[in-house]
N, C-alpha and C positions, 0 to 999 in steps of 0.2 A: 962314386957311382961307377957303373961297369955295365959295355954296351955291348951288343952282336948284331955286322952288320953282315946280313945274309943276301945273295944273289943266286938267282934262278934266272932262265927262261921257261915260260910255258910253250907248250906245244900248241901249233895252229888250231884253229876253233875249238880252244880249253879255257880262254877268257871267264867265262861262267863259271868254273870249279874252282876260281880262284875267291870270290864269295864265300861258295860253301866249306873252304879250307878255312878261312879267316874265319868264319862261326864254330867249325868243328874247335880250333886251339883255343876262342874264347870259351866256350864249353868247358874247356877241361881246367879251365883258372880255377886256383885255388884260394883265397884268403890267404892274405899274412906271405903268400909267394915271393915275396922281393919284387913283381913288376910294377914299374913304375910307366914305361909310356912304350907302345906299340906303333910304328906307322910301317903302312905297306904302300907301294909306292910302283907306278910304271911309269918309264920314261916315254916324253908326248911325244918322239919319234917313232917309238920301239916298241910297242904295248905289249909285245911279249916279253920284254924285258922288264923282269922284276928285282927290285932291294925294297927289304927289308929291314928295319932299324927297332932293336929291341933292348928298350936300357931295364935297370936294375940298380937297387939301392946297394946291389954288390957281387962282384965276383961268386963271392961263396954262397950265395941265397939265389944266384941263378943256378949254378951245381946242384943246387941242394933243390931245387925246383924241377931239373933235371932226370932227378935219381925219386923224386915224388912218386909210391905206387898208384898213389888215389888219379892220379892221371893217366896213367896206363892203357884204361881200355878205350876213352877216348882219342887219345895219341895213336893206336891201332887204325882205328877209322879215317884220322886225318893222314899217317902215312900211305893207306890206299888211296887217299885223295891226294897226296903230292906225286904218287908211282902214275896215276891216273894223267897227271895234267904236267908235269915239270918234263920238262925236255934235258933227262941228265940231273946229276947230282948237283945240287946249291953249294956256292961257297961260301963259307962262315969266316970272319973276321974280328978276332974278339979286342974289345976296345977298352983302357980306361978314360974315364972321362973325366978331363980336365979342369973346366969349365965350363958351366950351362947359364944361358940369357933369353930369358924371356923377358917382354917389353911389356 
């Protein structure tokens, strides 16, 4: 498996476009994508403070998810929804994953 963990802040009173970004990228899923678990996540301090954790059955099926046209016009709308709400460019940090435990 192969993850991306992404961090943003949003900009003050943008809490609510954080909703309708998480629908816009479900929107644009594909079948057969390689995603396997999504969570989006703010810190209970910092509620502009956002990570996001986005695994995949692999490296190359998230590129390949990526570089997807059929997602394209979707991903349009939700990048005006991140230029809209994110305070600055998100960092990305791409992961392999070693071991996963669910109880």
């Amino acid at each position: 498996m192969w993850a991306q963990l992404i961090r943003t802040r949003l900009k003050d009173g943008k809490e609510a476009g954080l909703a309708q970004l998480i629908q816009q990228l479900r929107d644009t899923e594909q079948a057969g994508s390689g995603l396997v678990r999504s969570l989006v996540m703010r810190e209970e301090h910092d509620p502009n403070s956002v990570t996001m954790l986005v695994v995949f059955e692999s490296a190359e099926k998230a590129r390949a998810r990526e570089n997807d046209p059929r997602r394209e016009e979707g991903l349009a709308a939700a990048r005006a929804t991140m230029a809209e709400i994110f305070d600055g460019p998100p960092s990305f940090t791409d992961l392999v994953v070693d071991e996963e435990f669910t109880p």
